[in-house]
Steps between C-alpha positions, in 0.01 A plus 500: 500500500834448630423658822216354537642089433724581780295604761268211431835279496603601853119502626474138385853385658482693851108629526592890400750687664379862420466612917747701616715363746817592773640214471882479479556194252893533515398386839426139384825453238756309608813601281716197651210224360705366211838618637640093597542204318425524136251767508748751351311800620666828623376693835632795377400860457273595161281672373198359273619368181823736541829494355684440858478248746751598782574199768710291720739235332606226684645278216571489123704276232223192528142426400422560876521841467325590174312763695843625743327339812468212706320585860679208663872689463583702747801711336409793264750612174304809515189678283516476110239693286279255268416116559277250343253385715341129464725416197703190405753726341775704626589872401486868639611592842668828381710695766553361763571716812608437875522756770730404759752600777838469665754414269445550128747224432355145553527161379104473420250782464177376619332513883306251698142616591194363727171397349322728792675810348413474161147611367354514177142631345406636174729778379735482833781277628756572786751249682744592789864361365579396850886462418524872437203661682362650216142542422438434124129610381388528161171571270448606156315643241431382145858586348706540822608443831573648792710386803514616860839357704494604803859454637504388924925431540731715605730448270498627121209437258579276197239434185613199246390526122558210329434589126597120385222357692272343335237185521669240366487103458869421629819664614682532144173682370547711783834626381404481101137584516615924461574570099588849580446760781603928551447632855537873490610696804322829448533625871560399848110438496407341129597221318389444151513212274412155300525140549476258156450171645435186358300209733190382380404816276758717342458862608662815604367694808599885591494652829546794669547492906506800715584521879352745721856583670821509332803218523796541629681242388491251213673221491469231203594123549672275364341231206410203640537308156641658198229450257340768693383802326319682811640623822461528857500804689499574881399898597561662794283735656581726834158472699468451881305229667152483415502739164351388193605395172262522221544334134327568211482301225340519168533260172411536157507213198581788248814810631610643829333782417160307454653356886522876600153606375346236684670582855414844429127450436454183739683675801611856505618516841613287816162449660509107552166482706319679203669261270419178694080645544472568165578129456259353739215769349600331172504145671189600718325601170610166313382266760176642562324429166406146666310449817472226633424330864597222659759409756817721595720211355259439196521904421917476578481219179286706310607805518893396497389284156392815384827749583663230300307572226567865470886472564555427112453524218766821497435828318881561369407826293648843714295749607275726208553199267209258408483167711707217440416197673739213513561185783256372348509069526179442337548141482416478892265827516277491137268228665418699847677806569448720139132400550493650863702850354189501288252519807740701742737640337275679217721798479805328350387206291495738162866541619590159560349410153693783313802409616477188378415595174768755524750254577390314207515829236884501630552106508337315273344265790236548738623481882568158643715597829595865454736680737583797432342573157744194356448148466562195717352216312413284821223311478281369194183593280373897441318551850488868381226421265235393738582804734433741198164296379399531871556857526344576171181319543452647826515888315867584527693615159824540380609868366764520205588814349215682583204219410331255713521167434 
């Protein structure tokens, strides 16, 4: 019955969409739509509904940059790991990282870029820092990232972490916003940790990075404020002109270990082309459950509406464990976009639902803006209820211990 209510919900809506088609979808999403004014939308790399978003951030510490991004600037701070996209609120932004060269000692660490040598598209992004020559490309999967700097100067190869870094709604937040944070050295090639920050949501994230060629050097800096509780480190590496730097990255809401698992399982090796395909396969897949024609530009709206769609909500469970779905602002989505997951996105809507229960078995309240399986309490009314009536009417149950409900 289920099955059946959406197929005859899509065949209503677009006139059936069950040929098989070549068509590359990704082709007709624009990434940067959203990215100016007060769109708050990040062009970022991502995978569909995925714990990571790793992009470019131009700008923090204001309301303009809930989602990192702004496409007017022109100066980059470099690439954190997880944004908001189209919120009003500000939080996430985890690790930030710049790969640079020349000197490793400079006044500000960011780089200038040009708008013709930056391109984005579902599950990639890439930018030439043209103050440093580097080539900064990046893509993910659904609990990590991967990098790919590829280092054009003759002089020695830098990479910034920032582990304060954060999204936050001034400058003194910026400083304050970290409770507590442990960065553990375990080589010259991983770094292993956690971040408790407080912003909009209180949470703690872990981490584990891993580079595919050792340091050399490392070198931490100095506090900029003293109500820091993060650092900053600067890494050398010895490569020659043109060699490659990769970066993985992989978080977990839960242990390092659960960070660990996750890189482990998501991407064993240093393959970033199979990494950044399996992405657009995923994207491809995603996109392709609505056909519809029209003009190039009317398909570019559609179709970029739609990538939108399946950027959150975020599944913040690791790898083996049962889905946990959080992001979710149901006071803008319960009216439109939890109906559509209903009709396109079949496979996860028992998920969505559960989690929601779940989070109220462990809080007493049904979600009203959840991030990151807590509570923000932004907005008004219980938009969680109509979501759950909606999916249960159209065949879709809740499990709980073992019975269906």
């Amino acid at each position: 019955m289920k099955t059946l209510m959406i197929y005859l919900g899509i065949l209503v809506l677009f006139g059936g969409c069950s040929q098989k088609t070549t068509t590359n979808y990704s082709d007709f999403v624009d990434p940067f739509v959203g990215a100016a004014d007060n769109g708050h939308c990040m062009p970022g790399a991502c995978f569909p509904f995925g714990l990571i978003q790793a992009g470019p951030e131009s700008g923090n510490c204001s309301w303009d940059y809930t989602a990192g991004y702004q496409y007017k600037d022109s100066i980059l701070n470099g690439f954190s790991q997880t944004r908001l996209s189209g919120t009003g609120c500000t939080d996430l932004g985890d690790l930030l990282i710049l790969p640079f060269s020349g000197n490793a000692e400079r006044e500000k660490y960011q780089s200038g870029y040009k708008k013709e040598n930056q391109v984005a598209y579902p599950g990639y992004y890439s930018v030439l820092l043209s103050d440093f020559d580097v080539k900064a490309e990046m893509t993910a999967t659904t609990h990590t990232a991967i990098h790919r700097y590829t280092y054009n100067f003759e002089n020695a190869a830098h990479l910034l972490i920032d582990f304060q870094s954060g999204m936050v709604g001034g400058l003194n937040s910026f400083y304050n916003h970290v409770i507590d944070a442990k960065q553990n050295f375990e080589s010259n090639t991983v770094i292993s940790g956690y971040t408790h920050a407080k912003v909009w949501i209180d949470r703690t994230y872990y981490y584990v990075i891993e580079f595919n060629k050792p340091y050399s050097v490392k070198k931490e800096l100095a506090l900029r404020n003293s109500s820091e509780k993060a650092h900053r480190f600067v890494f050398d590496f010895d490569l020659k002109k043109g060699e490659e730097l990769i970066v993985k990255v992989a978080l977990s809401s839960n242990s390092i270990e659960g960070a660990k698992k996750n890189l482990k399982a998501e991407i064993p090796d240093w393959n970033f082309n199979n990494v950044k395909e399996s992405a657009q396969k995923e994207w491809q897949k995603v996109l392709s459950r609505i056909q519809v024609d029209g003009t190039t530009e009317e398909k570019r709206i559609f179709y970029t509406s739609m990538y939108h769609l399946f950027i959150q909500p975020n599944n913040i469970a690791d790898v083996g464990e049962k889905p946990f779905y959080s992001t979710l602002s149901l006071w803008d989505t319960h009216r439109a976009a939890n109906p559509l997951y209903t009709l396109v996105a079949d496979d996860k809507v028992d998920d969505f639902v559960n989690s929601m229960i779940h989070q109220y078995d462990l809080q007493g309240l049904l979600p009203i803006w959840a991030l990151w399986g807590g509570e923000t309490y932004c907005m008004i009314g219980n938009h969680a209820v109509p979501v759950i009536v909606d999916a249960y009417l159209k065949g879709y149950r809740y499990k709980r211990l073992g019975r269906t409900v």
